[in-house]
C-alpha positions in Angstrom: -48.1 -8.6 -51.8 -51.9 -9.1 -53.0 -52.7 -9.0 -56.6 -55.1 -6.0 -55.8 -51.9 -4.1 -54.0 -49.2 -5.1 -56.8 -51.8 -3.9 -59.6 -52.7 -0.7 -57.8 -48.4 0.1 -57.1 -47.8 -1.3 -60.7 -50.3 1.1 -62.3 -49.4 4.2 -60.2 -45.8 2.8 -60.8 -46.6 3.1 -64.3 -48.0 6.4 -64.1 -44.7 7.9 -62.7 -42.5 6.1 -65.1 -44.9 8.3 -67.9 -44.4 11.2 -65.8 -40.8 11.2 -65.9 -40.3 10.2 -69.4 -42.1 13.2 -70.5 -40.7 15.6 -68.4 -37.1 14.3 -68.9 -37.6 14.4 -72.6 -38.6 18.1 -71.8 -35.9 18.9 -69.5 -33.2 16.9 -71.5 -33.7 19.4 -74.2 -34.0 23.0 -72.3 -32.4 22.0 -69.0 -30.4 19.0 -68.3 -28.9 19.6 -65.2 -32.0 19.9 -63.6 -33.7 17.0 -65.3 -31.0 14.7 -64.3 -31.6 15.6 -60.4 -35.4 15.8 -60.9 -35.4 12.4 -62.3 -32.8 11.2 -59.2 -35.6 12.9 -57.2 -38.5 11.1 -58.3 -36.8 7.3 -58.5 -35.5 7.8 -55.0 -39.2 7.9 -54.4 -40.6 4.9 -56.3 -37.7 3.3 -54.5 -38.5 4.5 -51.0 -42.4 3.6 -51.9 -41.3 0.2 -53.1 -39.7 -0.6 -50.0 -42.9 1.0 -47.5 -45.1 -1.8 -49.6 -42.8 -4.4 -48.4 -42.7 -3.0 -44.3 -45.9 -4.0 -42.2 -46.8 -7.3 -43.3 -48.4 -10.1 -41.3 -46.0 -13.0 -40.8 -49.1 -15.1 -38.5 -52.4 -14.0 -36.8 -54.0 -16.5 -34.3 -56.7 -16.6 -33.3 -57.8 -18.1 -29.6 -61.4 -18.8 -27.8 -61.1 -18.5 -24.1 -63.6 -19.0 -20.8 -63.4 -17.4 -17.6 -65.9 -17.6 -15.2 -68.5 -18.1 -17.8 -67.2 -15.5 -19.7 -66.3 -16.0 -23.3 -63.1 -14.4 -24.5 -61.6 -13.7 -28.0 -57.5 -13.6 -28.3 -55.6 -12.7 -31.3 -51.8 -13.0 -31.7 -49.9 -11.3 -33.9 -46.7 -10.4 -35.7 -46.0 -7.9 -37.9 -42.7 -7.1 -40.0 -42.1 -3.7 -39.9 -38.6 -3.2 -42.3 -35.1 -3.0 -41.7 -35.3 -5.9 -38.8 -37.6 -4.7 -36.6 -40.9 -6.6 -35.6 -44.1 -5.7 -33.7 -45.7 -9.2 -31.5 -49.4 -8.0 -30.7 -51.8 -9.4 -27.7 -55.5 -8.9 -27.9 -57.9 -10.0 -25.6 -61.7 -9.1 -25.6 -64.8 -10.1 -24.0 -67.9 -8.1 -23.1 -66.9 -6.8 -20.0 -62.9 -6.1 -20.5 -60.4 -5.9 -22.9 -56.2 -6.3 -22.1 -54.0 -5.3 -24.9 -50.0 -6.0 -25.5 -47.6 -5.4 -27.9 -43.8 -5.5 -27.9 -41.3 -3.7 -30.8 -38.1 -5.7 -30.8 -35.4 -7.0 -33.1 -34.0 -10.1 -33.9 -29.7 -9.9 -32.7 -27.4 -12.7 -32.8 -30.3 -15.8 -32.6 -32.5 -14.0 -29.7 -35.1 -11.5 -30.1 -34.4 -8.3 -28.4 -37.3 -5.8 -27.2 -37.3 -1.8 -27.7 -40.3 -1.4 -26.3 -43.8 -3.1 -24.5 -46.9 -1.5 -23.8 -50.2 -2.6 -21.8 -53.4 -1.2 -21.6 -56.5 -2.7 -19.8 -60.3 -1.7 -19.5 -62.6 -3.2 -17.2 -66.1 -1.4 -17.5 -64.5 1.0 -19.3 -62.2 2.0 -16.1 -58.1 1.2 -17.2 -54.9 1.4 -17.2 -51.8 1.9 -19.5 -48.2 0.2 -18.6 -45.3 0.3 -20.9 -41.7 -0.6 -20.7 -38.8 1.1 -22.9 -35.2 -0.6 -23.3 -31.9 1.3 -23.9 -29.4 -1.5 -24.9 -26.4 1.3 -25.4 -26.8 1.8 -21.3 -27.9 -1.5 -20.6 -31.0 0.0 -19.0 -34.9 -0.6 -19.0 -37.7 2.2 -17.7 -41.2 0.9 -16.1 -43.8 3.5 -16.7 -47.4 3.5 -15.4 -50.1 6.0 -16.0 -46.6 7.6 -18.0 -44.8 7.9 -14.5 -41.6 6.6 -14.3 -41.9 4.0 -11.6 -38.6 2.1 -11.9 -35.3 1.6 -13.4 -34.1 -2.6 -14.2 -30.3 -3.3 -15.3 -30.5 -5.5 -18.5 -28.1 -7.9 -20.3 -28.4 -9.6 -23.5 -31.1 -12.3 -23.3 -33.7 -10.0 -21.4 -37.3 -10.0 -22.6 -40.3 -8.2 -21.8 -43.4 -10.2 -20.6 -45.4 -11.5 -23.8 -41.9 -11.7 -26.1 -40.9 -15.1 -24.0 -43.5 -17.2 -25.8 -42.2 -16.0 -29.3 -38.6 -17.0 -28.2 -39.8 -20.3 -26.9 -41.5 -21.5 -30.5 -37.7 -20.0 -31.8 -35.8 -22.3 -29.3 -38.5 -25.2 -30.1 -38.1 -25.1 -33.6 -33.8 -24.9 -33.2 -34.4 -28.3 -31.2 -33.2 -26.8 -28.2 -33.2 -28.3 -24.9 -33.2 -25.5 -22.2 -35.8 -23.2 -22.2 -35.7 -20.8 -19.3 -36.5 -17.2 -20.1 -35.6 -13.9 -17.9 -38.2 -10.9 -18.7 -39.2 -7.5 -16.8 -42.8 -7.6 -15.1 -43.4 -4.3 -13.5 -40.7 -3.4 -10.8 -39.3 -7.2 -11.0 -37.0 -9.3 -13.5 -38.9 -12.8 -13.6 -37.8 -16.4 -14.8 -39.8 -18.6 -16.4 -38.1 -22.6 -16.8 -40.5 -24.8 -19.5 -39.7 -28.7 -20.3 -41.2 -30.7 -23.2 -43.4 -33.5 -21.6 -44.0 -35.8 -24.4 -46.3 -36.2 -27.8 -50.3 -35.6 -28.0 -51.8 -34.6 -31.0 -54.0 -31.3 -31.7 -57.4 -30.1 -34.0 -57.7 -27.1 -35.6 -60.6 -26.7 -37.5 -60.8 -30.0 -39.7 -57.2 -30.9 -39.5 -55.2 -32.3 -36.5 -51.5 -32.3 -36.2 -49.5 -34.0 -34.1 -48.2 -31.9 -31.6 -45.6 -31.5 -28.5 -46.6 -30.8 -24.8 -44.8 -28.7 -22.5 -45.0 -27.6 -18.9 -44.0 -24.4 -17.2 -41.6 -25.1 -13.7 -43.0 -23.8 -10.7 -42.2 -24.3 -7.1 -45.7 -23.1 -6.5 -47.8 -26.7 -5.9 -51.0 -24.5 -6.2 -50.3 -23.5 -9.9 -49.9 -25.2 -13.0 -49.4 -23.9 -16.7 -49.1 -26.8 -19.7 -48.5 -25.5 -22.9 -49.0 -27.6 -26.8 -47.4 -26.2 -29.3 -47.5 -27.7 -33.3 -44.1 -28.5 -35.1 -45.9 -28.2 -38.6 -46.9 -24.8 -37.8 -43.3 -23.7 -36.9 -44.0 -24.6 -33.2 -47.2 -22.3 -32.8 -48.8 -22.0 -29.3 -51.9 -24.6 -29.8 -53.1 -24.4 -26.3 -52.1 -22.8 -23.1 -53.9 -24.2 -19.9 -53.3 -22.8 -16.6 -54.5 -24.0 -13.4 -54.5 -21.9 -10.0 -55.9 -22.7 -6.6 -58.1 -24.9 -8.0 -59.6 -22.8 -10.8 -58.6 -24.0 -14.5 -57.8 -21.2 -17.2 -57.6 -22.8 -21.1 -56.8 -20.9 -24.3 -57.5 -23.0 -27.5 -56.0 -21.8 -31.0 -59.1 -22.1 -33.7 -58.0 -20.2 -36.6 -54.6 -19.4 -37.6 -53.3 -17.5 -41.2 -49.2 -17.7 -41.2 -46.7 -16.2 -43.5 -44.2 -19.6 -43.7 -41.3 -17.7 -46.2 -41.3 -14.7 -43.4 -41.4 -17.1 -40.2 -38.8 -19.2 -41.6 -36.7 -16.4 -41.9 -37.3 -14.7 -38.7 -35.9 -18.4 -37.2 -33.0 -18.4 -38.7 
């Protein structure tokens, strides 16, 4: 927690400790019944605020320069703890013409994260679109909305993942030294695989620094496509780069700044 945020909750902290020693020194004397359950009353809440102040906390934001076409594009990653084991991964990308943003509510069950629910939303000249997916792992179910239509049912098992959450599970399974790394998640009406192999050792720069780092590449049957991924060890397998190639055409996302949370990362790969 900042310094700024702890001494703002200690003093208002403070300020309700006073509150209820003066009133339960009142209430102690005319009333004790009802002091004792107005006193219950009011440390429930410092309680319940104590745990709020620890709910919504960064644990990384990355930050990405992209160019397409000429055009120069801005992409932050983030992820957010939220309390009680649930997460929020978030995918912003902006340039001057469009903006495309993501974000995925899941939990972490038995060593694989596990989605509740994705959204989209894209603007192009300020014409878009909204997408979202929501998962019901009691009846093993997922429901694909667009423009909030129902467009399609998918049957899920354990290990299903929506479309961003696969690169999240990927540093996971990187940083457990795993050696398979083929991920099933739900694009629209479809339930896709991706298949990713480590390709050997480069080394990557961010800002005055460079790690060494590990490259990757995405399995396709497709000869006309092409997706390479770096990823650093020292910062607990991050994305570094993500460069796709497509009939010809090359698409590259380079990380440039990144602020992580290692305690909260650490524990969210265990």
């Amino acid at each position: 927690m900042p310094c700024q945020q702890l001494m703002t909750y200690t003093v208002k902290s403070e300020k309700v400790v006073t509150f209820i020693s003066h009133h339960f020194k009142h209430y102690l004397k005319h009333y004790r019944r009802a002091a004792f359950i107005h006193l219950s009353a009011l440390l429930c809440l410092i309680a319940f605020t104590a745990h709020q102040a620890n709910a919504g906390e960064k644990v990384f934001t990355a930050i990405y320069a992209s160019e397409y076409s000429g055009m120069d594009i801005e992409i932050t990653r983030t992820l957010e703890f939220l309390g009680n084991n649930q997460y929020s991964y978030n995918f912003d990308a902006d340039s001057a013409l469009a903006r495309i943003k993501e974000s995925s509510r899941f939990t972490l069950v038995k060593g694989q994260y596990q989605p509740a629910s994705y959204n989209y939303e894209k603007k192009v000249f300020g014409f878009g679109g909204k997408e979202s997916i929501k998962f019901n792992w009691e009846s093993k179910q997922a429901d694909y909305y667009k423009g909030g239509k129902k467009l399609h049912r998918h049957s899920i098992e354990q290990g299903v993942l929506d479309s961003s959450l696969y690169q999240l599970q990927l540093q996971r399974d990187l940083f457990h030294q795993q050696q398979s790394f083929s991920y099933r998640y739900i694009q629209r009406d479809k339930i896709k695989e991706r298949s990713f192999r480590v390709t050997g050792n480069t080394t990557f720069t961010v800002g005055d620094k460079t790690y060494p780092a590990l490259s990757l590449k995405r399995d396709s049957n497709d000869a006309t496509t092409s997706t390479e991924i770096i990823v650093i060890p020292e910062l607990y397998y991050l994305i570094a780069q993500i460069e796709q190639e497509k009939d010809g055409s090359t698409f590259q996302t380079r990380l440039k700044q990144v602020n992580l949370n290692a305690e909260k990362l650490a524990k969210l790969y265990q």
